[in-house]
C-alpha positions, 0 to 999 in steps of 0.5 A, a space after each residue: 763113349 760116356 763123358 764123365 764130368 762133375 757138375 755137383 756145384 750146379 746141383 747144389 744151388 738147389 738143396 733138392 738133389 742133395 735130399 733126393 739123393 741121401 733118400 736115393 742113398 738110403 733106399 739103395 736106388 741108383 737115381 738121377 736128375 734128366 731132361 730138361 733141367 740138364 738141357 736148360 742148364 747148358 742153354 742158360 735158361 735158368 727161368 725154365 727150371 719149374 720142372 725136374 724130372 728124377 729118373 731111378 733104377 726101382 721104384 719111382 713112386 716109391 722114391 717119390 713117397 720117402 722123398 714127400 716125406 722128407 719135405 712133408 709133402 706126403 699129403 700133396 704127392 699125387 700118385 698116377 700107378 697106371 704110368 709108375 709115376 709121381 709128383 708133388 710141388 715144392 715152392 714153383 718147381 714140380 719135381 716128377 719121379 719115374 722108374 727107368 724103363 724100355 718100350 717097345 711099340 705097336 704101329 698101330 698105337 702111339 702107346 708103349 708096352 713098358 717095362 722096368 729098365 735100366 738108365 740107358 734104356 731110359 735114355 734110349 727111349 728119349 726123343 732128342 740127343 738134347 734132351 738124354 743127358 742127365 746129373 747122377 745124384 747118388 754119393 758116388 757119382 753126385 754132379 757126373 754127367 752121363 751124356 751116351 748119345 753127346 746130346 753136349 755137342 748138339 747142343 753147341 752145334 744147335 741142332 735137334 737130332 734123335 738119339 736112334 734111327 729118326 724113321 723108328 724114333 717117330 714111327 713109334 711116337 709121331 708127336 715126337 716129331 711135332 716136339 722136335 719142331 717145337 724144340 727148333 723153334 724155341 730153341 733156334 735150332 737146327 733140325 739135322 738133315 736125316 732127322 727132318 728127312 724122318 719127319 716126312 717120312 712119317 708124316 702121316 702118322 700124326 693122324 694116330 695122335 690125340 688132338 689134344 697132344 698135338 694142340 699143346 705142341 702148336 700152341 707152344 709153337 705159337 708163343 716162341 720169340 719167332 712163330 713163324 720159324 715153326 710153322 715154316 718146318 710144320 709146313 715143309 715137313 708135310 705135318 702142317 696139311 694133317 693138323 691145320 689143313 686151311 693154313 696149307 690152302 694159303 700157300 701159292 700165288 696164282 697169276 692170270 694176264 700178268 696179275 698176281 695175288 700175294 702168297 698168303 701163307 708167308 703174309 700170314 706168317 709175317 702178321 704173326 710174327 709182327 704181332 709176336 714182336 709187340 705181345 704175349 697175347 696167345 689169343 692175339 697171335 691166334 688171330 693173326 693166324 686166322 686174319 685171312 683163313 678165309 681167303 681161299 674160298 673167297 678168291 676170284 679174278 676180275 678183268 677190271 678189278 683184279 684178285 678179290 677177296 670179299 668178305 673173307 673177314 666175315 666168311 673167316 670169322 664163322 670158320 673160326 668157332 668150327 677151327 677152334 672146336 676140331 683144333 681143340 683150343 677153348 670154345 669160350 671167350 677166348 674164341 670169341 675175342 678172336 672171331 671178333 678180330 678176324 671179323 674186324 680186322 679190316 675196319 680200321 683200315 678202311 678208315 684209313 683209306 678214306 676220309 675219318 668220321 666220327 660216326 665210322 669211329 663210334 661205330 668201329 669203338 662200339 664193335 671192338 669195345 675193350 679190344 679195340 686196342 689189340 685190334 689196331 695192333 693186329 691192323 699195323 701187323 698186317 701192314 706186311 708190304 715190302 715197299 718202306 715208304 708205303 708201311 711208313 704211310 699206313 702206320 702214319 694214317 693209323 695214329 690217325 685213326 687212333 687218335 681219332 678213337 680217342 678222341 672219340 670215345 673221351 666225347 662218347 664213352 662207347 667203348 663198353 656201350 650199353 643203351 641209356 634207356 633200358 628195356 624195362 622203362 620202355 614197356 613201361 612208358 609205352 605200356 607195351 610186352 616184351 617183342 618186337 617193338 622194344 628191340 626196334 626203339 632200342 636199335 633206334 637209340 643205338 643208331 642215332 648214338 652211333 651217327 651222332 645224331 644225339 648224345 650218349 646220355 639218358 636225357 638225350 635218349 629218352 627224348 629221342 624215345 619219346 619222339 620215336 614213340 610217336 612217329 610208332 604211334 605208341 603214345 600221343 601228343 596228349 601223353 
């Protein structure tokens, strides 16, 4: 049954509806407010309203012209005839017009045949109970919630649940069900029992969905409060083997003569969840996801030594560029930031296990450069054991560590390290072309800064330089 209430005092903190609404009024078009806004509202997460979502009986790029032109939007509305809608901005808020419509699916295809509908058609089409409800913005019913499938009591009970039959709602249009994931996840929902049962049902048929759409669902995943939260129903529903299959092989713990391994999967997710804690970083948490990608591959058992891993940091940081490009996440230095982490992610805990040099340092500033920080905070999060005193310990030799760093990079200025003395003042000095020698006297330099054998400096450079030109044969004592 439809519960009629008056909400009008909501919508008149926002001038827009009125004005959507006269317009609406003016044209004869039954019009409404849906969505999100109507959700975020219940759930008091007013800094989410940067988007509005208008419904009408008609013509929604119609709506959406008179209304531009109320506002003097005309030449910023942007037109998208193929799916009947509209949209233009007005201050941070885009407000985004549609007619009302039903669909009707092929299996095939997560692409509907749409036709022109009525309000409960539109609502019948949503994904969620939550996400039905909406605000009437005409005079007669202005503020009225129209709430059919009592997406309010969902709301309190904090569960997601599909309007209609779950095995039809995703069967029809499988990102939906990384949507109710993603939902649950930002939300701290519940998934209702049947609905979840649906999901991995329909599994499979993720795989009819662009990738595109499914990265934009994971990412949002991956910057809720608690990621891993998501994650465990991706991994549970099955979705997670379709879309992130070297996430699945994590998972397991494998036991021989007494000996077993962590569950990598479930430390993964711990790491994520560690990093989440302390930053916003998309590119730092994706790093905490691929830290230990490798470690399947390289698993082995030794009689002496136990389980392995070696170089899975390397073998890992090669698999993230092939990751990111079947993934869809951006190939560029994004990419890049990321495969260094996975690469290093294991140095600064080596230095905590043995004795601290300053050459281990410069070494491991040189490398990181400007993320060396974010690679220490990656380091602490992967301190994932259950026994206190012994994260307690790591964490206390890593403010070693990084004192230690910067101390170092005060004395050394390596973080964003460029050789002193440049290729061009080499093949001068020596007389010699571009090749192979100049990239041999350059490494040279590198090395000694690095092992503290000379100063970070041009004065100290080029005399070591000149040394080393001699030692090459390249220049003479009478030079």
């Amino acid at each position: 049954m439809t519960e009629i209430k008056k909400y009008d005092t909501v919508l008149d903190q926002n001038p827009v509806f009125r004005a959507i609404g006269r317009v609406a009024d003016q044209m004869g078009m039954e019009t409404y407010v849906v969505g999100g806004f109507v959700r975020d509202y219940f759930l008091n997460r007013r800094d989410e309203y940067f988007d509005i979502d208008i419904v009408t009986v008609g013509s929604g790029i119609k709506l959406a012209q008179n209304v531009a032109r109320h506002f003097g939007k005309e030449k910023t509305l942007h037109v998208f005839k193929n799916f009947g809608t509209a949209m233009f901005r007005l201050k941070n808020t885009e407000i985004e017009f549609v007619g009302a419509r039903k669909e009707s699916y092929n299996r095939d295809s997560r692409k509907p045949v749409v036709e022109d509908g009525t309000l409960q058609d539109d609502q019948n089409r949503r994904d969620f109970t939550i996400n039905t409800m909406a605000f009437g913005l005409n005079k007669t019913n202005y503020g009225a919630l129209i709430d059919p499938f009592a997406g309010m009591k969902d709301l309190q009970k904090k569960q997601i649940k599909t309007p209609l039959d779950p095995d039809i709602t995703f069967s029809d249009d499988p990102l939906r069900m990384m949507r109710g994931i993603r939902f649950a996840a930002q939300l701290n929902f519940d998934i209702t029992p049947d609905t979840f049962d649906a999901i991995i049902k329909n599994a499979e048929r993720i795989k009819i969905v662009s990738q595109e759409r499914i990265i934009a669902e994971l990412e949002k995943i991956v910057m809720t409060d608690k990621p891993s939260y998501g994650f465990k129903l991706l991994f549970h529903s099955e979705l997670l083997k379709y879309i992130f299959p070297e996430m699945v092989d994590l998972y397991g713990v494998e036991k021989i003569k007494g000996n077993a391994h962590k569950d990598n999967f479930y430390h993964t997710l711990q790491v994520l969840d560690n990093v989440a804690l302390r930053s916003r970083d998309p590119w730092l948490r994706w790093a905490a996801i691929m830290h230990d990608i490798a470690k399947p591959i390289t698993k082995r058992y030794d009689v002496k030594a136990g389980w392995t891993f070696h170089g899975h940091e390397e073998i890992g940081a090669r698999m993230v560029p092939r990751l990111f490009r079947r993934l869809k996440l951006p190939l560029h230095d994004k990419m890049r930031f990321v495969q260094k982490l996975v690469r290093l992610h294991l140095r600064p805990i080596a230095l905590v296990s043995s004795s601290i040099t300053d050459s281990a340092v410069r070494r491991l500033v040189f490398e990181a450069g400007d993320d060396i920080d974010k690679l220490m905070l990656l380091c602490k999060a992967d301190i994932t054991s259950k026994n206190p005193e012994k994260v307690k310990r790591y964490l206390n030799n890593f403010e070693k560590v990084e004192k230690k760093i910067v101390e170092v990079e005060e004395k050394d200025k390596l973080r964003n390290f460029q050789p002193p003395v440049k290729g061009e003042e080499i093949m001068k000095i020596f007389n010699i072309p571009p090749g192979r020698e100049v990239g041999i006297i350059k490494n040279e330099i590198k090395e000694a800064i690095l092992d503290g054998k000379i100063e970070n400096n041009y004065s100290a450079a080029k005399k070591f330089m000149l040394e080393l030109g001699k030692g090459l044969g390249l220049i003479t004592e009478s030079k």
